[in-house]
C-alpha positions as CSV (number, residue, x, y, z in Angstrom):
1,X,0.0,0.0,0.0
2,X,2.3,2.4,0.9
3,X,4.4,1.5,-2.5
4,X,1.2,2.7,-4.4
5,X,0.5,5.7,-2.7
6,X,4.8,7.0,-3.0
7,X,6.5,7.2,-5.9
8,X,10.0,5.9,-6.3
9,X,12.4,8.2,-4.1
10,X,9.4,8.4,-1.5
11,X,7.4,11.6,-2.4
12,X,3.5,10.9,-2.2
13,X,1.8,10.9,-5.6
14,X,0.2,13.6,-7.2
15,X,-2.6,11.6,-7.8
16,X,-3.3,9.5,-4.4
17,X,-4.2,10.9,-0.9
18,X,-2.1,10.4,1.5
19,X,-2.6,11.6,5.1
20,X,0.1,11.7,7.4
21,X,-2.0,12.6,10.3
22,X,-1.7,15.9,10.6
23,X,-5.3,17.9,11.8
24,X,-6.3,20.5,9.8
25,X,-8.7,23.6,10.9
26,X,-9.8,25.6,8.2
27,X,-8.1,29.0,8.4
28,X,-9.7,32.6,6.2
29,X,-7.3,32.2,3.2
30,X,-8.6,28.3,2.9
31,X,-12.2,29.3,3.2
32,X,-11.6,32.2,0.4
33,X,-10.5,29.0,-2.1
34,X,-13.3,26.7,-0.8
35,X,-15.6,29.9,-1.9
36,X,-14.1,30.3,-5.7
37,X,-14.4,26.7,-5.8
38,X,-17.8,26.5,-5.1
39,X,-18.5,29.8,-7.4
40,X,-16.4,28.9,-10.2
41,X,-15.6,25.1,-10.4
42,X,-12.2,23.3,-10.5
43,X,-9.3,25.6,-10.7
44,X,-5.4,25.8,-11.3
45,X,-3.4,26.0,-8.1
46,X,-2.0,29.2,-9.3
47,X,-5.4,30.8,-9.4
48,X,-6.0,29.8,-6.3
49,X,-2.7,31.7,-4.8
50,X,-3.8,34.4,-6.7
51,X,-7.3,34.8,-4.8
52,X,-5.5,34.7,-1.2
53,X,-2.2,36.4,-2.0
54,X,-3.1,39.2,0.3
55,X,-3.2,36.7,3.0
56,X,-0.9,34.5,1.9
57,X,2.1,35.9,0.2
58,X,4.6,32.9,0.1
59,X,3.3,30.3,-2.7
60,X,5.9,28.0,-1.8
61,X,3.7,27.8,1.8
62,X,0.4,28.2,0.0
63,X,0.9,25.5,-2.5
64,X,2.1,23.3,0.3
65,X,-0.6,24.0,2.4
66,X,-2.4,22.8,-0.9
67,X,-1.4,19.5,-0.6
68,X,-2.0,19.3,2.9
69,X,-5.5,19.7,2.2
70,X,-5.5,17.7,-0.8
71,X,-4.0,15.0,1.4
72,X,-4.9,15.3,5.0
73,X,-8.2,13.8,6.7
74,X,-7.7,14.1,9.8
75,X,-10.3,17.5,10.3
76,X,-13.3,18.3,12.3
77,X,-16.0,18.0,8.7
78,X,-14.8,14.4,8.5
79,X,-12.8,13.8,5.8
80,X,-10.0,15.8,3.4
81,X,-10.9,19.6,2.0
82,X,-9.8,19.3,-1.7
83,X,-9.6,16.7,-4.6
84,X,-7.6,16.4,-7.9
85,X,-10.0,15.9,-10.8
86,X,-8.2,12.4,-12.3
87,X,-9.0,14.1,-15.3
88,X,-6.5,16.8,-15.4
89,X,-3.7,13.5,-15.5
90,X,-5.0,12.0,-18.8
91,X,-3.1,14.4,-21.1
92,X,0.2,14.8,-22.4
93,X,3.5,14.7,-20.0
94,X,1.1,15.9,-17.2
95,X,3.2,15.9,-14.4
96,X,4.9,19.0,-15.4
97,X,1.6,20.8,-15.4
98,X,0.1,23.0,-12.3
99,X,-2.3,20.8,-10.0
100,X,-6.1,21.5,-10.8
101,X,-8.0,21.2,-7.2
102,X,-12.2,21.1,-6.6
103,X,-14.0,21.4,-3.5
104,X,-15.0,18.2,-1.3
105,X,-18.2,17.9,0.8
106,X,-16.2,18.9,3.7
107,X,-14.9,22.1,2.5
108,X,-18.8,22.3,1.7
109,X,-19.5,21.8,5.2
110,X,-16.7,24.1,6.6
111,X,-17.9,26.7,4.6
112,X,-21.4,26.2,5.6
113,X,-20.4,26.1,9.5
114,X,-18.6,29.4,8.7
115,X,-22.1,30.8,7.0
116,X,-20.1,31.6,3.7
117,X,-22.4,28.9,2.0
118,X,-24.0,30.0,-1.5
119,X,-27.5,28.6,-2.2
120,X,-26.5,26.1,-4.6
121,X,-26.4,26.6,-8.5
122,X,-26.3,24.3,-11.7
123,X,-23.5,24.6,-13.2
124,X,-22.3,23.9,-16.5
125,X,-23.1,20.6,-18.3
126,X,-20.6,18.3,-20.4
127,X,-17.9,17.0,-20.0
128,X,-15.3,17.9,-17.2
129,X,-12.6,19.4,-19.9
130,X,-15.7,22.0,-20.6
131,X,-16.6,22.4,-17.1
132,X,-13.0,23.2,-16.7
133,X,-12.4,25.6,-18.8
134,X,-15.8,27.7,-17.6
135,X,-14.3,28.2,-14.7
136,X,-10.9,29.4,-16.1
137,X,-12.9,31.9,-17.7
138,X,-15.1,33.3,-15.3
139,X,-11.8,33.1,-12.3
140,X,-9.7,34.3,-14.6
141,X,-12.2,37.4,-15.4
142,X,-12.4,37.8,-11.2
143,X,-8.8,37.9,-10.5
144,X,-9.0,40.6,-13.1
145,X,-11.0,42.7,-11.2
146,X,-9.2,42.4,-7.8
147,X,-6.6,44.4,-9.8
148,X,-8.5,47.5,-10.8
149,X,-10.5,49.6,-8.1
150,X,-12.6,50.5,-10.4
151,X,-14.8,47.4,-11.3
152,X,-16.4,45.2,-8.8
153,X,-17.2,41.4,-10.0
154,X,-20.7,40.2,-9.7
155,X,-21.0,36.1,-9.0
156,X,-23.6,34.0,-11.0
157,X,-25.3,32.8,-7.2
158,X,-25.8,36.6,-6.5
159,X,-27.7,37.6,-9.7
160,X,-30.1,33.9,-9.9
161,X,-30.8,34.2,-5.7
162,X,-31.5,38.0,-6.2
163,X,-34.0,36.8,-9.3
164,X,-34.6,33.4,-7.9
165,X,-34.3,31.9,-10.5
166,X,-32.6,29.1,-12.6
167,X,-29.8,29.1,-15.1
168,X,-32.1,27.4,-17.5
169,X,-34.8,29.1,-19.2
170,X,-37.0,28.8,-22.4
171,X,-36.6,30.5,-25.1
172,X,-38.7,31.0,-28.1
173,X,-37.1,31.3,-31.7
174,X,-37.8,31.5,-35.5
175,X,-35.8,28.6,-37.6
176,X,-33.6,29.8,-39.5
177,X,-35.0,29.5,-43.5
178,X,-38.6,28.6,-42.3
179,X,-39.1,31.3,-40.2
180,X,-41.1,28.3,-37.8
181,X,-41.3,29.1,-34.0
182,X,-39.3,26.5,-31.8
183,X,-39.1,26.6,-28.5
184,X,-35.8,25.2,-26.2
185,X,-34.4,26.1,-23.3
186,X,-31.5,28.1,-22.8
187,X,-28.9,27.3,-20.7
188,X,-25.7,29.8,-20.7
189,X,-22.4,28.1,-19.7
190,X,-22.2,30.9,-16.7
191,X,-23.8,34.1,-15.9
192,X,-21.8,37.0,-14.2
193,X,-21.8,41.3,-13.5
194,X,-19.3,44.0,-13.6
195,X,-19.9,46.8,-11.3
196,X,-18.3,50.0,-12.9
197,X,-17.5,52.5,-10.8
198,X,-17.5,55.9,-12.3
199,X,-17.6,59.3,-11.3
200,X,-21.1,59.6,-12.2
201,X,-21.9,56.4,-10.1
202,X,-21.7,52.7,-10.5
203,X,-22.8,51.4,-13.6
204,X,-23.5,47.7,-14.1
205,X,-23.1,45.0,-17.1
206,X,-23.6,41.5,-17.3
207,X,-22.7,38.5,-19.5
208,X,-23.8,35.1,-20.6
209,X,-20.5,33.1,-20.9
210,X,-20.2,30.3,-23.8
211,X,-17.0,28.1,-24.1
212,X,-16.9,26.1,-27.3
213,X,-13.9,23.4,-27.4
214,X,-15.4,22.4,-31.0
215,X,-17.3,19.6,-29.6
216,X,-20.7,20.7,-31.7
217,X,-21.0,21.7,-35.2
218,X,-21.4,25.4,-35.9
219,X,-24.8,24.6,-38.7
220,X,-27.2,22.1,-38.9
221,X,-30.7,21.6,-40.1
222,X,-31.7,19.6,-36.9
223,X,-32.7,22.2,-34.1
224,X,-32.9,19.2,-31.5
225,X,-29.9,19.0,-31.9
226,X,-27.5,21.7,-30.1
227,X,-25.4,23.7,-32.3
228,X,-23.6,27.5,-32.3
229,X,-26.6,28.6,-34.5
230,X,-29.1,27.6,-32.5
231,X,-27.5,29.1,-29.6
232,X,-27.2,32.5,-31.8
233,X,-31.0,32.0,-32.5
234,X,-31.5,31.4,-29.0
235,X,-29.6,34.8,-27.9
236,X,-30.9,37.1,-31.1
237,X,-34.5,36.0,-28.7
238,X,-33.2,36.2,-25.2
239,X,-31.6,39.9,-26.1
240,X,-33.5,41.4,-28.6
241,X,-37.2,39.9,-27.4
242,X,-35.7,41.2,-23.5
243,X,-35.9,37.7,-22.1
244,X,-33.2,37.9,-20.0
245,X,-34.8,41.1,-18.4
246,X,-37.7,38.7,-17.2
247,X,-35.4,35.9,-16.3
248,X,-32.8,37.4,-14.6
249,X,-34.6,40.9,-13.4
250,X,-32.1,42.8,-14.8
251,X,-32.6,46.6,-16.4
252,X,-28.8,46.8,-17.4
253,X,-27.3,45.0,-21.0
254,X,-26.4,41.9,-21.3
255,X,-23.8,40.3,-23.7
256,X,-22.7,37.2,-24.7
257,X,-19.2,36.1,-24.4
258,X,-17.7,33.2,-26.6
259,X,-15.1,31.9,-25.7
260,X,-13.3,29.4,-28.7
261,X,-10.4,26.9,-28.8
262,X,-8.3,27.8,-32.1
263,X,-8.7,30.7,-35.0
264,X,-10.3,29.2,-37.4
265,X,-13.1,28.0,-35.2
266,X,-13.6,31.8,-34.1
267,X,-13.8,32.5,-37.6
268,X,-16.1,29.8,-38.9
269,X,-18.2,31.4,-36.3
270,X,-18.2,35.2,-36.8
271,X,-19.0,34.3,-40.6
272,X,-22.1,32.4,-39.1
273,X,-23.2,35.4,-36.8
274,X,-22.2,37.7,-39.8
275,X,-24.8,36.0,-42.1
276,X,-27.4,36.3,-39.5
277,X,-26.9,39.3,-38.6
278,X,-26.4,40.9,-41.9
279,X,-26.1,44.9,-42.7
280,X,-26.5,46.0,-39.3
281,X,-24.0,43.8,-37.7
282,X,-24.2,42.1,-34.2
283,X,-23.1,44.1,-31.5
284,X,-23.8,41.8,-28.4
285,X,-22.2,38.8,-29.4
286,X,-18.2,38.9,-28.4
287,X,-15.6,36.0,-29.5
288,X,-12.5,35.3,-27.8
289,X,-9.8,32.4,-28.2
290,X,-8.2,30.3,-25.5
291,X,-5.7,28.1,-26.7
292,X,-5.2,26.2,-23.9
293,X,-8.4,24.2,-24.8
294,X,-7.1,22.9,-27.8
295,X,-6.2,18.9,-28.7
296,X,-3.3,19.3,-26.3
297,X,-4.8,20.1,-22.7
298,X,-2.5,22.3,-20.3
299,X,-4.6,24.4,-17.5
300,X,-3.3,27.7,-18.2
301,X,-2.3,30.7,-16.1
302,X,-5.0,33.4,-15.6
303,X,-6.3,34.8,-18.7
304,X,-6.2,38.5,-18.3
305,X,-6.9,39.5,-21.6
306,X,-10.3,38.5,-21.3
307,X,-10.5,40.9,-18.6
308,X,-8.6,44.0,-20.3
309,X,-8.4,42.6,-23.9
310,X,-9.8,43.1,-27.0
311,X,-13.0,40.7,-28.1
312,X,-14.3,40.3,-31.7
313,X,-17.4,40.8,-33.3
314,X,-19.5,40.3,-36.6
315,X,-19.7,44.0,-38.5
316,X,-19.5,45.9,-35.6
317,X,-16.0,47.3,-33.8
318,X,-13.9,45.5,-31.4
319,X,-14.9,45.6,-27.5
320,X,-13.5,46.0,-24.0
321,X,-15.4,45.2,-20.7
322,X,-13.3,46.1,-18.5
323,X,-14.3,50.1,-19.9
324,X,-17.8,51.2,-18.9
C-alpha cells in the first residue's frame, strides 16, 4: 500500500491521498478558495494563490498547504478539503503541469459552519474538460478585477438568488430558413456582472458566458440538436425579445461572451453570426480564443486579456469590458 501511494524516491503521488496525520482547521485564506471553488468550479493552483495572495504571500507555503488539504483527513467536517479531478492527468507529460483542485463535501460543510455557504447553482453541463475551462474563464475574469478599483465582480449565485431563478430558461425562436417558432431552453455556460465604478456612479453590465472546445457543429438543419446557430438563434430571442430582463430581473445589457479553442473555429463562427446578422452587424455577441483548450490540454495561467483585452465581433468594432 504504501508503494502505491509514493512514488519511487518516496514523495506521495500527485494523484493519491495520503494523510500523514496531521489535523487541519480551516483558516480565512482556505475558506476564500473553498468559496471560488464553489463559485467557479475546479481551478489551477495558481489561481487559487492568486485569490489569497493578500493573506498568503509565500506560494511555496500556499501550495504546500495545498497539498496538505489535498492530502490530509484528519479535520473536524470528516474527511479531506480538496480533490484532484483524475481528469487533469490524462493528457500529455502531465506531471509538469500546475495541480487543478475542486471542493470536497467537507470544505462544503466548513464553509457552511462558517455561514459563507452560496445557495446552490447548476452549473455547467458536459464533460469535465468544458466544465474546466468555464471556470478558467469566469476566475480568470475575477482575479481581473481584484486588480483594478474600479470594477467590482458580480458572482452567477448573487444575480439567480437575487431573481430566484434558474440558469435554465426557455426561449422562443424562428428557424432559420422557415421562419417556424421553436421553442428550447436556454442554458448559458455561466452568468456574471461588472460593477463599474464611475464618477457619475456605478454602472452595471452582465454576460452570458459560452465556451466552445469544437465539440458541436457550428450549422445544422436539426434544431434538436444543439449547435452555435441555434445558440445564436436562441440569444438574437433572449436579447432582442428582452428575455433575459424577465429571467434574470435585470434593467442593465447583457452580452454574450464566446469563448473558442483555435482561429479558425472563431472564424467559422463570426461568418455564421455575420450572415445572421447581416447589414447591421451584431453588436452583443463577443468571441474570444483560448488556446489552452485545444487537442493538447494544459490548465493555463490566468487569462487576463479576457478581462482587459480586445473581443471580436461580426460587423461591428472591437470591444472592451473592462471600460464602462
Amino acid at each position: 500500500m504504501v508503494a502505491e501511494r509514493h512514488d519511487a524516491i518516496g514523495r506521495r503521488k500527485r494523484t493519491t491521498p495520503t494523510s500523514t496525520g496531521k489535523r487541519l482547521t480551516p483558516q480565512e485564506a482556505d475558506l476564500i478558495w473553498f468559496e471560488k471553488l464553489y463559485e467557479h468550479g475546479s481551478l489551477p493552483s495558481s489561481y487559487l494563490l492568486a485569490f489569497t495572495r493578500h493573506l498568503r504571500r509565500s506560494d511555496k507555503r500556499a501550495s504546500e498547504r495545498l497539498t496538505d488539504l489535498f492530502n490530509e483527513a484528519e479535520t473536524k467536517h470528516g474527511g479531506r478539503y480538496l480533490e484532484r479531478p483524475p481528469q487533469q492527468f490524462r493528457t500529455i507529460d502531465s506531471r509538469y503541469n500546475q495541480l487543478v483542485y475542486e471542493a470536497t463535501d467537507a470544505a462544503r460543510q466548513a464553509l457552511n459552519d462558517a455561514g459563507r455557504l452560496a445557495e446552490p447553482v447548476a452549473g455547467p453541463s458536459g464533460p469535465w474538460l468544458h466544465r474546466f475551462m468555464v471556470s478558467c474563464v469566469t476566475a480568470s475574469i475575477e482575479l481581473g478585477t481584484l486588480e483594478r478599483p474600479d470594477l467590482t465582480y458580480i458572482p452567477q449565485h448573487r444575480i439567480l438568488a437575487r431573481a430566484k431563478a434558474e440558469l435554465r430558461y426557455p426561449v422562443t425562436f424562428a428557424e432559420s430558413g422557415s421562419g417556424r417558432s421553436i421553442t428550447k431552453d436556454l442554458m448559458p455556460d455561466a452568468v456574471f456582472g461588472l460593477e463599474y465604478h464611475t464618477d457619475a456612479g456605478s454602472r452595471f453590465r452582465f454576460f452570458a458566458v459560452e465556451c466552445d472546445r469544437a465539440t458541436e457543429p457550428a450549422t445544422t438543419t436539426n434544431f434538436n440538436r444543439k449547435s452555435w446557430l441555434r445558440s445564436l438563434l436562441q440569444y438574437r430571442s433572449y436579447i432582442g425579445n428582452r428575455g433575459y430582463q424577465d429571467h434574470l430581473e435585470l434593467t442593465a445589457p447583457l452580452l454574450v461572451l464566446t469563448v473558442v479553442s483555435d482561429e479558425q473555429r472563431l472564424d467559422r463562427m463570426l461568418k455564421v453570426t455575420s450572415d445572421e446578422a447581416g447589414a447591421h452587424g451584431n453588436a452583443y455577441m463577443l468571441f474570444q480564443v483560448a488556446s489552452d483548450f485545444g487537442p493538447v490540454f494544459r490548465p493555463p495561467p490566468a487569462m487576463t486579456t479576457l478581462l482587459s483585452g480586445h473581443w471580436r465581433r461580426a460587423g461591428a468594432p472591437n470591444f472592451r469590458i473592462d471600460r464602462s
